[in-house]
N, C-alpha and C positions, 0 to 999 in steps of 0.2 A: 578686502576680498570677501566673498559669497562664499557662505560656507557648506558644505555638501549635504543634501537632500538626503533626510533617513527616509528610511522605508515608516507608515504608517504602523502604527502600535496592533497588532490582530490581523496585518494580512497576510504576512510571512511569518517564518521562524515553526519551530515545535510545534505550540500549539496550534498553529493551520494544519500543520498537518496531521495531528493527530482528530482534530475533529474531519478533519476528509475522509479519512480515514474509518471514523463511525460512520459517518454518512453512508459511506460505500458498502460498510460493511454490512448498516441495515436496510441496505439496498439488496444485497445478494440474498439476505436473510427474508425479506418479506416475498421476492422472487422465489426463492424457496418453498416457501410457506404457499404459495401460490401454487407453484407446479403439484405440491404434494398435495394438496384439496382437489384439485383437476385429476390426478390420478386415484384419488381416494374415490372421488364419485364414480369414474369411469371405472372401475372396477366392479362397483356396486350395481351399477346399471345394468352390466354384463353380466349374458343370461351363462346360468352352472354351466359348464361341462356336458354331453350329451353322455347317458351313463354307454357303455362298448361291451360288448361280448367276444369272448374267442370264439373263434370258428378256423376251421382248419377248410384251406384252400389249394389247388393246385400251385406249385412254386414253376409247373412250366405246363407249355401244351403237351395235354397226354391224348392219344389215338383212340379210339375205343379196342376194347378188347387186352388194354397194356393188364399185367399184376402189377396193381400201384408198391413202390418201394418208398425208402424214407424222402430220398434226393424229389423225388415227384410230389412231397405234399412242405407244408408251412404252415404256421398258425398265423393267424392275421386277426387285429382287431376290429367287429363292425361293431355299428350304433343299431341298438337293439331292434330299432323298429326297421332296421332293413335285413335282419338274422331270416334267410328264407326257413322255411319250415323242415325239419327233418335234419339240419345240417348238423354235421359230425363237429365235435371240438376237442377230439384225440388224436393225435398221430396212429398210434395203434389201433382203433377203430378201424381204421381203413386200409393198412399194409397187410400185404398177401392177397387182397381182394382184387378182385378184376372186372375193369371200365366194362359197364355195360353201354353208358353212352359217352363219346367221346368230351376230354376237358376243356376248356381254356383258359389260358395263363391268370390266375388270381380267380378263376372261378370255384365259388362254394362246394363243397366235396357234401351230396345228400345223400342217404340210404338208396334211394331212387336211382341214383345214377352208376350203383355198383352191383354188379349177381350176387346176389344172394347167396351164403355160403350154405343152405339150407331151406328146407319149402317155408320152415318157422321162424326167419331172420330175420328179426324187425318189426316182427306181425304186430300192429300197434292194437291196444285195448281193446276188447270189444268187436274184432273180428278173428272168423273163423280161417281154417285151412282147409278145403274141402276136395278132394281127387273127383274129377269126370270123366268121363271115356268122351274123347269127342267121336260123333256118328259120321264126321268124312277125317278119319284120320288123315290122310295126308293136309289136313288142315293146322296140323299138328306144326309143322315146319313155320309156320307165317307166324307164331304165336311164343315169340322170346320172355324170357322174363324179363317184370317190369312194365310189360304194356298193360294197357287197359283192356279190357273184354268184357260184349256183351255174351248171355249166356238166353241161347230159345231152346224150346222143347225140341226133340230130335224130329217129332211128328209135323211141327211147325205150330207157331202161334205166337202170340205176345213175349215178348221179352221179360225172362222169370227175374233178372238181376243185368245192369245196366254199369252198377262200378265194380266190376268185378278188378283183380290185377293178377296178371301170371306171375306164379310165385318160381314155379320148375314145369319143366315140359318133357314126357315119357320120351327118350332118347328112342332111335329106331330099332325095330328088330333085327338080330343077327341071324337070326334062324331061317328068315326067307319065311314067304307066306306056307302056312301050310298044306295049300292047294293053287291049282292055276284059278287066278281070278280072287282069292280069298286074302284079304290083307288084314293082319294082325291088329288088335284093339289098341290103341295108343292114347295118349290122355293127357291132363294137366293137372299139376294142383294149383287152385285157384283162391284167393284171397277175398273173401267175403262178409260183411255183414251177417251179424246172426238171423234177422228179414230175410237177406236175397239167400240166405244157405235152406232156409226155413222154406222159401221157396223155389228153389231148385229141387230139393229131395221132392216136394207138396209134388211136383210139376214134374216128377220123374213116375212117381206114382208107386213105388215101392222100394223100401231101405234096404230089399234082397238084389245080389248082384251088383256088378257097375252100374253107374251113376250116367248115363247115356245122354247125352245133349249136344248141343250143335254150340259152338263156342266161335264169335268172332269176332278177330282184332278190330278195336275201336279208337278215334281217338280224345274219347275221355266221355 
């Protein structure tokens, strides 16, 4: 009788399987090693973080004319180089203030875009505050704060100041004119350059009395 067939010495048993077993194991291990140099470069590669600013923006559409409350604003993070100019990064900066120009939902909340609580709110560096009498009062009405204004002599001529901004605008009189035909002196204070204030008064021709000029809305 033929006697039964061993298995070869090394291809089975323990030790096959314990060297498969290394095998496999420096298999996973050099994959390993692998994925972690792929992500170690690609990390590296990868440009910073873009540095972000708070800015505080509407959290819904506000009307114009609304008194912003808290529910109406949010802080939201931008990347620096899109922070428009002037934008507020407090909540409290801008509750109780009232839309001068209408919002929209995630729009930047600016000094710009709010009335002024005051002719001197916000007046940035370097410029003045200056009252004129405008010379067609009812001109007076076309001229909200916040817009731009050019400012001419009452007499007529060149344009004394070209960036002017309305800061407050002389409310109307109660008292009624006080004559038939005679309407009451009404005016602005206007946001100016120390130049355009420098010549507005030059261009008025004396620092006695109102400040007499033809003031009109611009856009920019």
């Amino acid at each position: 009788m033929s006697r039964p067939s061993r298995p070869l010495p090394g291809l089975t048993g323990p030790g096959r399987r314990a060297r498969w077993r290394r095998r496999v194991l420096r298999r996973v291990l050099s994959a390993s090693l692998a994925a972690g140099a792929v992500l170690f470069v690609v990390l590296e590669l990868r440009p910073p973080p873009e540095p972000v600013t708070p800015v505080l923006v509407a959290a819904r559409a506000v009307p114009v004319g609304t008194v912003l409350a808290d529910a109406d604003l949010r802080i939201d993070h931008v990347p620096r180089d899109f922070v428009q100019p002037g934008a507020m990064a407090a909540v409290t900066d801008a509750v109780g203030r009232r839309v001068g120009a209408g919002l929209a939902r995630g729009e930047s909340v600016t000094a710009s875009r709010l009335v002024p609580r005051g002719p001197l709110d916000g007046l940035p560096a370097g410029r003045v505050a200056l009252h004129v009498v405008s010379a067609d009062p009812a001109a007076v009405d076309l001229l909200a704060p916040g817009l731009s204004a050019r400012v001419y002599p009452s007499a007529g001529g060149p344009a004394l100041a070209v960036g002017a901004i309305v800061l407050a605008a002389d409310p109307p009189s109660r008292g009624g004119a006080a004559s038939l035909g005679d309407t009451p002196p009404r005016g602005v204070v206007l946001s100016l350059s120390s130049t355009e204030a420098d010549a507005v008064l030059s261009g008025h021709g004396s620092l006695e009395g109102p400040v007499t000029v033809t003031v009109v809305a611009s856009t920019g």
